[in-house]
C-alpha positions as semicolon CSV with decimal commas, in nm:
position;residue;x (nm);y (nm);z (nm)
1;X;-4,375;-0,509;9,928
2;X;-4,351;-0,111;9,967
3;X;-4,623;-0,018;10,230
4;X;-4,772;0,320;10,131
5;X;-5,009;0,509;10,343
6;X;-5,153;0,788;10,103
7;X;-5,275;1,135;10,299
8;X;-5,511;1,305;9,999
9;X;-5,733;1,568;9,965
10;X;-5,864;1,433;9,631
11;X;-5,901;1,583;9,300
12;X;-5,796;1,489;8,967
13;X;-5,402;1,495;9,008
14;X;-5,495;1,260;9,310
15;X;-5,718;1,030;9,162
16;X;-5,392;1,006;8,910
17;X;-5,184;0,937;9,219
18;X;-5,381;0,711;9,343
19;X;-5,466;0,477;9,011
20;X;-5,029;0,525;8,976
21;X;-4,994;0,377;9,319
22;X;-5,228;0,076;9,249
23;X;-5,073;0,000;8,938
24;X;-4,721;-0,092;9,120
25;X;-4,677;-0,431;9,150
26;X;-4,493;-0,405;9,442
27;X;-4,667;-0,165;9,653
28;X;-4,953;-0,245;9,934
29;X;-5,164;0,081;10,004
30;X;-5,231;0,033;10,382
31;X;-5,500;0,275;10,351
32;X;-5,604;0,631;10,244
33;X;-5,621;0,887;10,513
34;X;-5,857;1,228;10,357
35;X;-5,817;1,554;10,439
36;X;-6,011;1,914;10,358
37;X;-5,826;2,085;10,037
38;X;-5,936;2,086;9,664
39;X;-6,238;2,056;9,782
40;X;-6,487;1,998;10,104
41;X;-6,378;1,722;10,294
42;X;-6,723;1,535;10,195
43;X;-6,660;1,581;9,846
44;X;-6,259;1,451;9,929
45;X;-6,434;1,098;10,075
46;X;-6,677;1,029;9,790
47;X;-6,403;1,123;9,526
48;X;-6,151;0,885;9,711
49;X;-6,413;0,609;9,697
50;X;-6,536;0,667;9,343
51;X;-6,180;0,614;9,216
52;X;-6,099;0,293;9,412
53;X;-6,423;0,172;9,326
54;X;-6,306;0,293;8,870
55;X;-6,005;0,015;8,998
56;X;-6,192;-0,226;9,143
57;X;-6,010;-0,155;9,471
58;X;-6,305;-0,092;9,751
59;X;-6,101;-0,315;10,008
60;X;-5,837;-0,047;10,056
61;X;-5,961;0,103;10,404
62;X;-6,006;0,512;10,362
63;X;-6,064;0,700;10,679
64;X;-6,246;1,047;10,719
65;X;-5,965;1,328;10,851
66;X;-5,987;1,698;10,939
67;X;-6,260;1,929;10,765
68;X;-6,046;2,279;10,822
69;X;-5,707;2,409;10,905
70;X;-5,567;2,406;11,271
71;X;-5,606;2,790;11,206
72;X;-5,730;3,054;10,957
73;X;-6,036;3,010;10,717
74;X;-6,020;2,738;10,465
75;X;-5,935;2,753;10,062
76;X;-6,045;2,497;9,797
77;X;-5,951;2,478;9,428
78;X;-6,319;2,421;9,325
79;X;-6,241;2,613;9,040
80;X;-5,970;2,422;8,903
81;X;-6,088;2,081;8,960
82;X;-6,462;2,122;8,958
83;X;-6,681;2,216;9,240
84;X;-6,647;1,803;9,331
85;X;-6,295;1,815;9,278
86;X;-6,304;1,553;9,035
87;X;-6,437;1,760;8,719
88;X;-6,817;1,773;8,776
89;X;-6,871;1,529;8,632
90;X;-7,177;1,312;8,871
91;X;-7,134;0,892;8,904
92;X;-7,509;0,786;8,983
93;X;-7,349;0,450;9,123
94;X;-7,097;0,566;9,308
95;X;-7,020;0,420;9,660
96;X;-7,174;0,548;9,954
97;X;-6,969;0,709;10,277
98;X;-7,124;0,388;10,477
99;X;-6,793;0,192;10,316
100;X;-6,552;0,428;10,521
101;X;-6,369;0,317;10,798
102;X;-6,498;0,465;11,173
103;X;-6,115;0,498;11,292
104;X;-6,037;0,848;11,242
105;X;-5,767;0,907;10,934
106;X;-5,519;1,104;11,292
107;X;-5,565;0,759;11,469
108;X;-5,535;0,516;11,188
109;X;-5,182;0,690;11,087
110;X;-5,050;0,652;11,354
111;X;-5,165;0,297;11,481
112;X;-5,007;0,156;11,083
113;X;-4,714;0,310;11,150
114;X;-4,680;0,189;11,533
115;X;-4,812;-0,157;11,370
116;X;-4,576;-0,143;11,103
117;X;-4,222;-0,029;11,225
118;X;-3,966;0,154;11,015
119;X;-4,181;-0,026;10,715
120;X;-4,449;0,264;10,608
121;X;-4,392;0,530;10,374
122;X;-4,652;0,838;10,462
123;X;-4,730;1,017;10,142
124;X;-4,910;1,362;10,165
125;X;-5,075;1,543;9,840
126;X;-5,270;1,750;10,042
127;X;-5,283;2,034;10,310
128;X;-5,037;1,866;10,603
129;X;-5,360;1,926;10,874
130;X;-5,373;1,547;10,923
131;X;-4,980;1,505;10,946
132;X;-4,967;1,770;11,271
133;X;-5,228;1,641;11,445
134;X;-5,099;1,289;11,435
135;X;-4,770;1,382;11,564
136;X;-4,928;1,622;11,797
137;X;-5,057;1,310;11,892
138;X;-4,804;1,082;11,939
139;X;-4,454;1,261;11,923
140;X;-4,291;0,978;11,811
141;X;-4,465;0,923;11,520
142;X;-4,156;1,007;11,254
143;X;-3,953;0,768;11,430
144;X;-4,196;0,472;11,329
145;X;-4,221;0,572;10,980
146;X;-3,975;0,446;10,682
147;X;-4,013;0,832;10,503
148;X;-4,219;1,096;10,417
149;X;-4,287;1,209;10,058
150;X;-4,518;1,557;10,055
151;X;-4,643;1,741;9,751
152;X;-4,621;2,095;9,885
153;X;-4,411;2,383;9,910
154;X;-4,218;2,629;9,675
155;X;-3,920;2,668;9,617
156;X;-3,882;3,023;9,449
157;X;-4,148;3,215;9,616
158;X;-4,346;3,159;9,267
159;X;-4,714;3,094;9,415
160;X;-5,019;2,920;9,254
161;X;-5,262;3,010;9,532
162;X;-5,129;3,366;9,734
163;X;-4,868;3,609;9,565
164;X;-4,607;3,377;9,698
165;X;-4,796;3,026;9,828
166;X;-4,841;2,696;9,692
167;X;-5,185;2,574;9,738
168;X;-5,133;2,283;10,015
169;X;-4,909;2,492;10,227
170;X;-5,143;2,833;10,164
171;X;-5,407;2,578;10,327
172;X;-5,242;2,537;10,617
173;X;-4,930;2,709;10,703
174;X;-4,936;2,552;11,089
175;X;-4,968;2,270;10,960
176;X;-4,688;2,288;10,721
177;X;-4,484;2,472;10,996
178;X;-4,535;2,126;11,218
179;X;-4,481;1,902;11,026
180;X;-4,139;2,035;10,877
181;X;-4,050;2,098;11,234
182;X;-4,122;1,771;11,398
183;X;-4,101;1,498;11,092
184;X;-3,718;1,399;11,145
185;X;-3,763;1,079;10,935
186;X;-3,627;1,122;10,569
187;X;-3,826;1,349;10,389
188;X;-3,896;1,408;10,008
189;X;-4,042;1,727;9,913
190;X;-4,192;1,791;9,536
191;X;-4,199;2,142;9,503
192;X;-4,461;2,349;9,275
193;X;-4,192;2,472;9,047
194;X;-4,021;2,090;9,062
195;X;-4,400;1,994;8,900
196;X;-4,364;2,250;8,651
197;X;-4,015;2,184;8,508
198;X;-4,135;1,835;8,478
199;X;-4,433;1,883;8,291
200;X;-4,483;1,639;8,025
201;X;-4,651;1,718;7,631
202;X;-4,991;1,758;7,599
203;X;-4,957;1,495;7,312
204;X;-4,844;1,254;7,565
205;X;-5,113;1,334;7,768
206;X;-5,406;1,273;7,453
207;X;-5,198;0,926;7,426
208;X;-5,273;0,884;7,752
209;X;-5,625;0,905;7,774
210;X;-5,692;0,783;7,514
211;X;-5,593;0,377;7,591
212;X;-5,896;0,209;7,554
213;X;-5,953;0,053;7,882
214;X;-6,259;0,172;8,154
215;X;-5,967;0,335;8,377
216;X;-5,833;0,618;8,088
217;X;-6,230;0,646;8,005
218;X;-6,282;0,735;8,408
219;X;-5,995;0,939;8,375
220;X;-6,026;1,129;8,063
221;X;-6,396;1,242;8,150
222;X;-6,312;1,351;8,520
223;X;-6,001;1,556;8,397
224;X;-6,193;1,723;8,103
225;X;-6,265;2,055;8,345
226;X;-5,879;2,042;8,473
227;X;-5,779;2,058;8,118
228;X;-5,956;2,340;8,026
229;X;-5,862;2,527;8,313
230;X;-5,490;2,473;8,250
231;X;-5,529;2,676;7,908
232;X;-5,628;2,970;8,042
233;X;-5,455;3,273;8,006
234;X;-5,463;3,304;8,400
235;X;-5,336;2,932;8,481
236;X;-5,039;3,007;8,201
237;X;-4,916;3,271;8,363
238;X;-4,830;3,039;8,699
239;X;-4,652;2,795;8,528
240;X;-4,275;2,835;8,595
241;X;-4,180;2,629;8,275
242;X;-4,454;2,712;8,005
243;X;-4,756;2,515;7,871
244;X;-4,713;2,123;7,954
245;X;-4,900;1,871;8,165
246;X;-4,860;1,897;8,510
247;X;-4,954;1,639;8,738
248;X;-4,885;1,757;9,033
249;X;-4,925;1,484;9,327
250;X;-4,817;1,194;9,129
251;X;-4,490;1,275;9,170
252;X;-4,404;1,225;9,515
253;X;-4,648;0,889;9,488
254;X;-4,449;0,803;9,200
255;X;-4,077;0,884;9,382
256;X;-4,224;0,726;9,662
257;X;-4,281;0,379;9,469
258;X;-3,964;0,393;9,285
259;X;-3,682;0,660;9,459
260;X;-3,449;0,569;9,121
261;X;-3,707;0,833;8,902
262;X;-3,535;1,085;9,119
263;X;-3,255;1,196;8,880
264;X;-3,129;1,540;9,063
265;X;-3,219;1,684;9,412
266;X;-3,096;1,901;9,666
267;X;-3,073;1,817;10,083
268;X;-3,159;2,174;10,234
269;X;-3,319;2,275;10,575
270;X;-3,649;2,415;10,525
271;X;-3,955;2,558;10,731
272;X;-4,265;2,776;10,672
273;X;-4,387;3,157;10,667
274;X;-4,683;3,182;10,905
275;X;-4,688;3,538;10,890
276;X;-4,678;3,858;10,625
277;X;-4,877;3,977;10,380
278;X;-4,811;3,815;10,096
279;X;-4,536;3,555;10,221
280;X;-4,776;3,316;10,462
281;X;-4,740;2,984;10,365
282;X;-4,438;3,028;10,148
283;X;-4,151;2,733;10,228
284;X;-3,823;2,859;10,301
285;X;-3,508;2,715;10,209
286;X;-3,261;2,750;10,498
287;X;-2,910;2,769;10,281
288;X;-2,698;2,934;10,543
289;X;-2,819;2,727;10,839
290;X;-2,981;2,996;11,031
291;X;-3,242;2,803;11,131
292;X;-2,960;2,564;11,310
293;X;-3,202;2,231;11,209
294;X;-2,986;1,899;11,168
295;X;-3,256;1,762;10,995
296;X;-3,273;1,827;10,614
297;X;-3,535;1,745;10,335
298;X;-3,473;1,623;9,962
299;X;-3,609;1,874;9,775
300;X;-3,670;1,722;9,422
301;X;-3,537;1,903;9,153
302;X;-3,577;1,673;8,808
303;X;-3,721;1,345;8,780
304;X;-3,659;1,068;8,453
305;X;-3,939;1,177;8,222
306;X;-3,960;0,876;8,002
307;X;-3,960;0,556;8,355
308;X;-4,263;0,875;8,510
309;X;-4,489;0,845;8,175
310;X;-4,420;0,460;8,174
311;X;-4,548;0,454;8,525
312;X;-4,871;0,704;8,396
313;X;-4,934;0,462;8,118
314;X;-4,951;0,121;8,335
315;X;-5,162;0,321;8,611
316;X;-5,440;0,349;8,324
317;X;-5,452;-0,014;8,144
């Protein structure tokens, strides 16, 4: 069994990462450790809870992490996902926060990875504030862990947040800046333009949603906001590749599971802009070793389309 420990902030795309990740039949979600990011940290919780609870999977522990950046004021997506992050759309029966663990998400990282040598895969989909503190923490964190596998970044200075930010990063560039500097354990990065070039058809996405089965139901009327943000003229414009389906944090859950759906990648040296006026929180790619860092990430570049809408479909039946 692949032991995952998921680091979310979640909204749709990681309510989508989430259901992926409990589809695979080889894969045993240690727990879910929630951060502040799409939306309030409160809001993160509750959504987390309301989607294992749409799978029938309340015994998967979820612990309560940081409500703000190390520094700097904090940034949601409220308008892209909903004000709740998952579309606005109210559950009268969801679960309360009394089902949350009372280790804190920092702790509980690092005491499944110290439990759980060389064996857990940390995957992040959401601002990296929960990532620093833990090794902040406990410096030898990386060395514990199997890999890393972050949603974040850009790669072309193309931002979806700040003139040249991605949203996670933009969130926290400290964080970011830590985590790139101190994780030395192999590390996947899916880039905002990576999501974009793999974009799948919206008609793959109506087939999608529209399996009959309670999960695509959950799924279809949560994302209904998302999808009619993505169409505007505005959201169109950030897209690297033009119109398509983006699903942002599945796919370093979904390279995580399976590292074969990685087709093409690059092994570069990166870090993070803290500073500048447009540049903070923009990843830089360190291609003429400047930076003088032995350590270098995967940074995905294309991923095989048809195995990644396989793994979509099975996360929904």
């Amino acid at each position: 069994m692949k032991k995952l420990m998921l680091d979310l902030d979640t909204g749709v795309d990681d309510a989508q990462a989430i259901m992926v990740a409990l589809a695979a039949p080889d894969v045993q979600i240690m727990g879910i450790s929630c951060c502040h990011g799409n939306t309030p940290l409160e809001n993160v919780l509750k959504n987390t809870l309301r989607v294992l609870k749409a799978c029938n999977r309340l015994d998967i522990p979820v612990y309560r992490g940081s409500s703000e950046p190390l520094v700097g004021n904090k940034v949601h997506a409220g308008d892209f996902h909903g004000k709740d992050g998952l579309g606005d759309v109210p559950d009268l029966d969801a679960p309360g926060l009394d089902l949350l663990q009372k280790e804190h998400a920092v702790q509980a990282i690092i005491r499944i990875a110290t439990e759980n040598p060389g064996e857990v895969t940390l995957v992040a989909t959401a601002p990296l504030t929960n990532l620093a503190l833990a090794v902040k923490m406990d410096s030898s964190l990386p060395s514990k862990l199997k890999s890393l596998y972050i949603m974040g970044g850009n790669i072309e200075s193309r931002g979806n947040t700040s003139v040249c930010g991605e949203f996670n990063f933009v969130a926290d560039p400290e964080a970011a800046f830590v985590v790139l500097s101190k994780y030395t354990c192999p590390t996947f990065i899916a880039s905002w333009e990576f999501t974009c070039r793999n974009s799948l058809p919206w008609s793959f996405c109506d087939k999608w949603l529209a399996q009959d089965t309670d999960k695509a139901r959950f799924m279809e009327r949560i994302s209904r906001h998302t999808r009619k943000m993505v169409q505007t003229e505005r959201y169109q414009k950030e897209l690297v590749s033009g119109p398509g389906f983006n699903t942002c944090d599945v796919y370093a859950v979904a390279v995580a599971i399976d590292n074969s759906l990685l087709t093409e990648s690059e092994q570069v040296a990166v870090s993070v802009e803290r500073e500048g006026t447009f540049a903070r929180g923009m990843m830089a790619l360190d291609y003429m070793d400047q930076l003088h860092k032995g350590h270098k990430a995967t940074i995905m570049k294309k991923v095989d389309l048809e195995k990644y809408k396989q793994m979509l479909m099975k996360a929904l039946e």
